[in-house]
MIRO-111313 format. One record per residue (C-alpha): residue number from 1; x, y, z. Coordinates in nm, 4 decimals, padded with zeros to 6 digits, always signed. Example, Ala and Ser with C-alpha at 12.3 -4.5 7.8 and 13.67 -1.06 7.14 Angstrom:
% residues 2
<num:1	xx:+01.2300	yy:-00.4500	zz:+00.7800>
<num:2	xx:+01.3670	yy:-00.1060	zz:+00.7140>
***
This chain:
% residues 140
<num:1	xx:+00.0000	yy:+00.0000	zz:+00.0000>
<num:2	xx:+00.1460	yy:+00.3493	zz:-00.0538>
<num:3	xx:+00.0603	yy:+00.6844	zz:+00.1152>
<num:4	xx:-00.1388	yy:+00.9297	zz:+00.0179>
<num:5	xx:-00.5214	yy:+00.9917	zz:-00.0249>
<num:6	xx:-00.7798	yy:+00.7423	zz:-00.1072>
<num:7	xx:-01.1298	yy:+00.7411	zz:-00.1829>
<num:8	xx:-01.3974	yy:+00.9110	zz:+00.0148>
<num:9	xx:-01.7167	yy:+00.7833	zz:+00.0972>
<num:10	xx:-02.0654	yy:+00.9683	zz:+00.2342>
<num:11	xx:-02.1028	yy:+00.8247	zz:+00.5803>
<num:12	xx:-02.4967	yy:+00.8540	zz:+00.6781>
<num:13	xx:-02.4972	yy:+00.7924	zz:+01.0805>
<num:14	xx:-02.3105	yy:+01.1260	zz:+01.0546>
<num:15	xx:-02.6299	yy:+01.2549	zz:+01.1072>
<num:16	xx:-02.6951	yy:+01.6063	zz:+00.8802>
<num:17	xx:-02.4320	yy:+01.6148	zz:+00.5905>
<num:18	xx:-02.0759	yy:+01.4290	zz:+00.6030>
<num:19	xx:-01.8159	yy:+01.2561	zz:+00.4259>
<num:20	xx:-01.5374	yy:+00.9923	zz:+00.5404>
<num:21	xx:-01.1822	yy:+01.1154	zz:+00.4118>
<num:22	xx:-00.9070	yy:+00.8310	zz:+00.3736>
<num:23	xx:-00.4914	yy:+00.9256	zz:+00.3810>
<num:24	xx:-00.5114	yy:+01.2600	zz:+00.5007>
<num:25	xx:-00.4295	yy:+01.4747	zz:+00.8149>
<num:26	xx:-00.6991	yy:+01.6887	zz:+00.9932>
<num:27	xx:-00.4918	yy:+01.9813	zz:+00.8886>
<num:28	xx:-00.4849	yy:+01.9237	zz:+00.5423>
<num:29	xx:-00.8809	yy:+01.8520	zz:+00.5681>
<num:30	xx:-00.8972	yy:+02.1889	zz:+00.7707>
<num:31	xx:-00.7356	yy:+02.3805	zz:+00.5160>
<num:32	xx:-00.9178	yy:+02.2327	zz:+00.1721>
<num:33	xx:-01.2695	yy:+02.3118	zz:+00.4030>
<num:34	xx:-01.1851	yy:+02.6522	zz:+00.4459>
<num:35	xx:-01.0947	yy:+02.6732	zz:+00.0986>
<num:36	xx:-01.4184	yy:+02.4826	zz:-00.0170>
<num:37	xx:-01.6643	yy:+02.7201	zz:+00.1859>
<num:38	xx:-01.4996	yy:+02.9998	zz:+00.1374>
<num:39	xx:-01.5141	yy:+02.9429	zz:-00.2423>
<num:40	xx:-01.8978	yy:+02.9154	zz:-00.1683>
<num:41	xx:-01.9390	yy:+03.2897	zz:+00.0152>
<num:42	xx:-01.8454	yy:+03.1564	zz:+00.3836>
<num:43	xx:-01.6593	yy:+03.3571	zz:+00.5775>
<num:44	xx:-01.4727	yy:+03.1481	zz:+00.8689>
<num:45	xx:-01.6119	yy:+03.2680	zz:+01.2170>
<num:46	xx:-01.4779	yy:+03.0397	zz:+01.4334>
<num:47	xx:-01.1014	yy:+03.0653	zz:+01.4979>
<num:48	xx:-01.0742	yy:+02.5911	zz:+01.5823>
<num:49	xx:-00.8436	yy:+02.3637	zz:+01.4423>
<num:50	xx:-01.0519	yy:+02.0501	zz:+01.4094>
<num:51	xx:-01.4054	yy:+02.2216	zz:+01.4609>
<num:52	xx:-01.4950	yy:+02.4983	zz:+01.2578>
<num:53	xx:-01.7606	yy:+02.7683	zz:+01.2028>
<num:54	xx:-01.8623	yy:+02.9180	zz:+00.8986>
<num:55	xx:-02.1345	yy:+03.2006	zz:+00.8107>
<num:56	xx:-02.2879	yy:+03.3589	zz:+00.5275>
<num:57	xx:-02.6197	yy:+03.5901	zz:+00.5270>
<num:58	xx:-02.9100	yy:+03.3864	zz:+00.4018>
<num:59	xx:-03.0802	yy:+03.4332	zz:+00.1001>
<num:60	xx:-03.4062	yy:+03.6171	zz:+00.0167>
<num:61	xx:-03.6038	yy:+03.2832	zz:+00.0470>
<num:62	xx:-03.4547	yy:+03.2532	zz:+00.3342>
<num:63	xx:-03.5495	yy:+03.5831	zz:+00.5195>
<num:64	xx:-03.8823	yy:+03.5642	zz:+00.3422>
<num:65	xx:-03.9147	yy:+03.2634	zz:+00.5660>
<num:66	xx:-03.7374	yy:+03.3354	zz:+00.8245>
<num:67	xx:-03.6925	yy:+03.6928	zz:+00.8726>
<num:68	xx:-03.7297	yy:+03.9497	zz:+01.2037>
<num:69	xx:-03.9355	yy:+04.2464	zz:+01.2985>
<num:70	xx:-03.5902	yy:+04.4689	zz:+01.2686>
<num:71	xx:-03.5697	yy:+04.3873	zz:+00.9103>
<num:72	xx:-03.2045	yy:+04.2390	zz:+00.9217>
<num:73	xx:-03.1616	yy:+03.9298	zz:+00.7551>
<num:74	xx:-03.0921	yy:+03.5817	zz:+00.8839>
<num:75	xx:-02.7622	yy:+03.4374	zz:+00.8447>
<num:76	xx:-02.6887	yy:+03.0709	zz:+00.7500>
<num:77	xx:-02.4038	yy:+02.9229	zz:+01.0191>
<num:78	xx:-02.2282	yy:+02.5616	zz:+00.9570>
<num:79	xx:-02.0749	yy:+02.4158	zz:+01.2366>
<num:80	xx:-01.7930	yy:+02.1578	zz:+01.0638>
<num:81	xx:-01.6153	yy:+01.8865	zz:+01.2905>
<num:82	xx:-01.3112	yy:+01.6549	zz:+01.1973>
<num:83	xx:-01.3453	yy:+01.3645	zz:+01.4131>
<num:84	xx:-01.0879	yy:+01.0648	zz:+01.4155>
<num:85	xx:-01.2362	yy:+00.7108	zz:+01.3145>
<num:86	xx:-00.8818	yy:+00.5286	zz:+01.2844>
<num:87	xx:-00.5031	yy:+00.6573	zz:+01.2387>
<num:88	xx:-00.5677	yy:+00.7499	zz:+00.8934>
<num:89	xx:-00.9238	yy:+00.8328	zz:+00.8416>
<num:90	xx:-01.1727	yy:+01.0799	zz:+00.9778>
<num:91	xx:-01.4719	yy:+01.1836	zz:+00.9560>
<num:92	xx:-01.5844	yy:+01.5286	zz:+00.8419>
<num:93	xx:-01.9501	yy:+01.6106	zz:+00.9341>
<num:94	xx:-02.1279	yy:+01.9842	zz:+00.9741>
<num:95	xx:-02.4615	yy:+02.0671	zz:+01.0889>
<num:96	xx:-02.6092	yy:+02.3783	zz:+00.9826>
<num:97	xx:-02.8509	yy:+02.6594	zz:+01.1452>
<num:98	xx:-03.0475	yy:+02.9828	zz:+00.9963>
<num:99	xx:-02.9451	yy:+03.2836	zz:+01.2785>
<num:100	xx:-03.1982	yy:+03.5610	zz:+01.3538>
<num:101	xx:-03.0030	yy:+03.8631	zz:+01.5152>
<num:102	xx:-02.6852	yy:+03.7669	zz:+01.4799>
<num:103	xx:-02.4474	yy:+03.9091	zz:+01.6975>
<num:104	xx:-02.7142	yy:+04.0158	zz:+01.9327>
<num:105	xx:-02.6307	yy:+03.8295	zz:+02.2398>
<num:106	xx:-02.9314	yy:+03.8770	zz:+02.4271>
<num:107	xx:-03.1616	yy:+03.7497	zz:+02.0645>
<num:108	xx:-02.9897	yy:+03.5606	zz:+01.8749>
<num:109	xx:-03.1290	yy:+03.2589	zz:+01.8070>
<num:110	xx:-03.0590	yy:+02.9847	zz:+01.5977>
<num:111	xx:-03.3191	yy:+02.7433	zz:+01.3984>
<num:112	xx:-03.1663	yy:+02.4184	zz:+01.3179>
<num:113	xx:-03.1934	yy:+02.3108	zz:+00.9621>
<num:114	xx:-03.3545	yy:+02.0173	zz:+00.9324>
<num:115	xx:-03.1681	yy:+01.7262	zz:+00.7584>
<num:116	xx:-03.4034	yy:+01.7181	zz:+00.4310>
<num:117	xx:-03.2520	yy:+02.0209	zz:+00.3762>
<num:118	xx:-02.9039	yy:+01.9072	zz:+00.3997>
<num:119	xx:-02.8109	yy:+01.8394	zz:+00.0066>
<num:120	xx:-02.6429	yy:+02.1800	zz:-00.0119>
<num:121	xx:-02.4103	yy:+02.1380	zz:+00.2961>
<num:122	xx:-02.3816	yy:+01.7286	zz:+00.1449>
<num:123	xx:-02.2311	yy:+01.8840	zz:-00.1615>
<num:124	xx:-01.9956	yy:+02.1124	zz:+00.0147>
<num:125	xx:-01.8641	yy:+01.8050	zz:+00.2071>
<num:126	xx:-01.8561	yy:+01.6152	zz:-00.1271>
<num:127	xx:-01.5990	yy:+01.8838	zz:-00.2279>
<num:128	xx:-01.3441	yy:+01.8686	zz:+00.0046>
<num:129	xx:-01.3516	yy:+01.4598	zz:+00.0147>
<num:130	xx:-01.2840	yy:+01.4974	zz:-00.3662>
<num:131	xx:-01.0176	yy:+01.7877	zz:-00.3846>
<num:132	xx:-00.8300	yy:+01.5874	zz:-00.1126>
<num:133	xx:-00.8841	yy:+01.2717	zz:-00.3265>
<num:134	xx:-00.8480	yy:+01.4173	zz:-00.6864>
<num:135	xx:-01.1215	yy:+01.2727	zz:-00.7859>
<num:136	xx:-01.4363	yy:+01.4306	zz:-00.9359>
<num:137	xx:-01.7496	yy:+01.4410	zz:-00.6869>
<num:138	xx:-02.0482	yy:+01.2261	zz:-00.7661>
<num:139	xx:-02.3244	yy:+01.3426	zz:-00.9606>
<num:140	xx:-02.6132	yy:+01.4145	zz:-00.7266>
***
């Protein structure tokens, strides 16, 4: 066997959206995540090594939906773990949230997003496993 990356595979009692990553280190995952989200209008808001935050402002749907009576939009937040299975794999899962007043300690609030609604955040995940694998991601 030689080193380097191998295939990824979705992994489904991850629970929300997540992807099992073969042959790499967590910082290596860390860094093509970042890259991945960011690449998708993230900005990084959480300053962890292995668990990460990332936010956006939600769309018009979304405040449609899920707006406030101060007229500022809800934000979109995924929370993104790297947790060890063996020595050389790991499992990269996220869960995501809409945000009413965010930043407003006293009223923010989060809404979970339900995991129908997780195909978005599966194909972000589906990214990274195939830029650390050089392979192309599946077709949905």
């Amino acid at each position: 066997m030689g080193s380097g990356c191998r295939s990824a595979s979705k992994h489904k009692s991850g629970g929300f959206a997540s992807v099992i990553i073969q042959g790499n280190t967590p910082g290596q995952i860390r860094e093509v995540t970042i890259d991945v989200f960011s690449k998708h209008g993230y900005k990084n808001a959480g300053p962890g090594y292995t668990n990460l935050v990332f936010e956006k402002e939600g769309s018009r749907m979304d405040n449609a939906a899920y707006g406030n009576w101060t007229g500022s939009p809800p934000w979109i937040r995924v929370k993104t773990a790297i947790i060890p299975v063996s020595e050389t794999t790991f499992l990269l899962q996220c869960k995501a949230a809409l945000v009413r007043d965010k930043g407003q300690a006293a009223f923010e609030e989060e809404i979970k997003i339900s995991n129908f609604r997780a195909g978005p955040y599966q194909k972000l995940l589906d990214e990274v496993a195939a830029r650390l694998t050089g392979t192309p991601p599946a077709p949905n």
